[in-house]
C-alpha positions in Angstrom: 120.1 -61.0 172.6 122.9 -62.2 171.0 122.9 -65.0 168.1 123.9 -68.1 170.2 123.0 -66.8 173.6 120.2 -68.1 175.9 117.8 -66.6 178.5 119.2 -68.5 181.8 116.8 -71.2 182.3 115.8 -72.3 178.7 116.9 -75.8 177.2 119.1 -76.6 174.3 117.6 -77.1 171.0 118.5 -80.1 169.2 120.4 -78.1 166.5 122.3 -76.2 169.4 123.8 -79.5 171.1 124.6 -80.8 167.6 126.4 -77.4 167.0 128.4 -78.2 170.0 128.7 -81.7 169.8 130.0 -81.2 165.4 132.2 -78.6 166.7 133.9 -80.6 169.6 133.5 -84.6 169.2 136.0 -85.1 167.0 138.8 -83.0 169.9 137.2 -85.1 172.3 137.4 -88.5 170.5 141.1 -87.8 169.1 142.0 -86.7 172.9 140.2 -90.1 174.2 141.7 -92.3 171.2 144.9 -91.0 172.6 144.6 -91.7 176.0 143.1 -95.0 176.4 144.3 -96.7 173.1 140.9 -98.3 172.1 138.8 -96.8 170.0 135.7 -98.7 171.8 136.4 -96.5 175.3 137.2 -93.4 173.9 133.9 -93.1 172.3 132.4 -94.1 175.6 134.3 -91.7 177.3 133.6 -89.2 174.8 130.0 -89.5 175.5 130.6 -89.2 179.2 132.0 -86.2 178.7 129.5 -84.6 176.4 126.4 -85.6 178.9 128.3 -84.0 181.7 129.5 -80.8 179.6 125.7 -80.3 179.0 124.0 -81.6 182.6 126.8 -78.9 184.2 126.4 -76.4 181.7 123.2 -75.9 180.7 124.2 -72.4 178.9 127.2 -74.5 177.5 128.2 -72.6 174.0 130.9 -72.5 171.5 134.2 -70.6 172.5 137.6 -71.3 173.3 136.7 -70.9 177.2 134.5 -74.5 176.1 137.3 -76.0 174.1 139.8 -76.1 177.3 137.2 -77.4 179.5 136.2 -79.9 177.3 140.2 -81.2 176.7 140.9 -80.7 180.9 137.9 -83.1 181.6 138.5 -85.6 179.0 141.8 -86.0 180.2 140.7 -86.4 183.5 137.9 -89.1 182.5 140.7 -90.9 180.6 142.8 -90.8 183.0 140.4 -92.0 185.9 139.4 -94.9 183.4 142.7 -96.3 183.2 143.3 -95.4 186.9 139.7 -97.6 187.7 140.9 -100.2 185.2 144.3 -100.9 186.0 145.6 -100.5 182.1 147.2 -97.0 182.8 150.6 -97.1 181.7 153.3 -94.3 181.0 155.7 -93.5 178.3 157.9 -91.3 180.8 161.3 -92.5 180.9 164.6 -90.8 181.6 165.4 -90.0 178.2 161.8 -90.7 176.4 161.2 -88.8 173.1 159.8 -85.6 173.0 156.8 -86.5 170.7 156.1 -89.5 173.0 153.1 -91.3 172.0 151.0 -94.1 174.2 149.1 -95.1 171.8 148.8 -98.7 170.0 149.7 -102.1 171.6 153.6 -101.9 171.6 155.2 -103.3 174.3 156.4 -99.8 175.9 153.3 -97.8 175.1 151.5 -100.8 177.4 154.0 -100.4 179.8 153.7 -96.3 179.6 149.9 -96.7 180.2 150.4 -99.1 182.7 153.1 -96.5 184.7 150.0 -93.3 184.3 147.7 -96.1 185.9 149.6 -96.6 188.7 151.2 -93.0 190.1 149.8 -90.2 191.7 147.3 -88.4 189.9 149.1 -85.1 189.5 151.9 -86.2 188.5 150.6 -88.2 185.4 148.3 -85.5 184.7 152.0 -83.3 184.4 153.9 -86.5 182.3 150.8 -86.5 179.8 150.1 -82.6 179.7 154.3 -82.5 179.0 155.6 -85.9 177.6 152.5 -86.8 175.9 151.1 -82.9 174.4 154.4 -81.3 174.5 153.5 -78.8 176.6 156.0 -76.8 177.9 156.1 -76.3 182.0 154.2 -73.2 181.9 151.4 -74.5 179.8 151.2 -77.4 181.9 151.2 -75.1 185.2 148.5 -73.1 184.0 146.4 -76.2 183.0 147.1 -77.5 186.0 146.5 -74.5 188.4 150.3 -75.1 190.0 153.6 -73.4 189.3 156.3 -74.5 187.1 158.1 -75.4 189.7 155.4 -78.1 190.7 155.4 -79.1 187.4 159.2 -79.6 187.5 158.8 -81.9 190.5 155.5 -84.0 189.6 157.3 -84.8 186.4 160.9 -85.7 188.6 158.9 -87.7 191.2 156.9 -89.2 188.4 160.1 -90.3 186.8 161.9 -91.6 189.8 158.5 -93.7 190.1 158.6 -95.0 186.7 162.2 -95.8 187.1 161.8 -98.1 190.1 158.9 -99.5 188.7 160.8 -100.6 185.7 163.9 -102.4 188.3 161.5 -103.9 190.5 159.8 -105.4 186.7 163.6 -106.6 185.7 
């Protein structure tokens, strides 16, 4: 059997989920720091994620196949924790910087967290995967399982959202 491989069935040895967990944490915490702006959450969330990366995958190894996994559900945690909390809020404006960043307590990256809080799920998993990652469409689609095209309109419907949003708040 191959080095790092397990018979189906067995458990994780305490050096193999502190492989995993050296080799990913600091991704996952960086990507959850991002997200949610507090350091406090994202290691909360970063924990989430790790207990359900190893409760679903019990033959959960090393690979680039793990790394994307990993990154698509801690995005989704962190996304559903500012959805559940109400302190979602998005940086996507009309003419909002490429290397956008929602991070910190400025006034617009509360605002921009706020926004993501508030929209349709899809389309502030598109305004983060592109506004936020600077992703281009296609990365995005594929992360997202849609077409370019879908991508196109999540990110116009998200910012005719955040628009309005932004009048109605004026």
């Amino acid at each position: 059997m191959a080095e790092g491989r397990r018979r189906p069935g067995t458990t994780m040895t305490r050096e193999e989920v502190e492989k995993i967990f050296d080799t990913y944490g600091p991704m996952v915490l960086r990507r959850a720091r991002t997200l949610l702006g507090d350091e406090d959450e994202a290691k909360d969330v970063m924990q989430e994620v790790f207990m359900k990366a190893l409760s679903e995958h019990p033959q959960f190894e090393v690979s680039a196949q793990a790394a994307s996994w990993l990154y698509r559900v801690t995005t989704n945690m962190c996304l559903n924790q500012l959805r559940n909390t109400k302190r979602r809020r998005v940086l996507v404006m009309e003419n909002a910087p490429k290397e956008a960043s929602i991070t910190g307590d400025s006034e617009l990256a509360v605002l921009a967290r706020q926004l993501l809080a508030d929209a349709d799920e899809s389309w502030s998993r598109a305004a983060v995967m592109v506004h936020v990652d600077g992703m281009s469409y296609q990365e995005a689609s594929e992360a997202l399982g849609v077409s370019t095209r879908s991508v196109s309109n999540f990110l116009t419907r998200f910012r005719t959202y955040a628009l309005e949003r932004m009048r109605r708040a004026s």
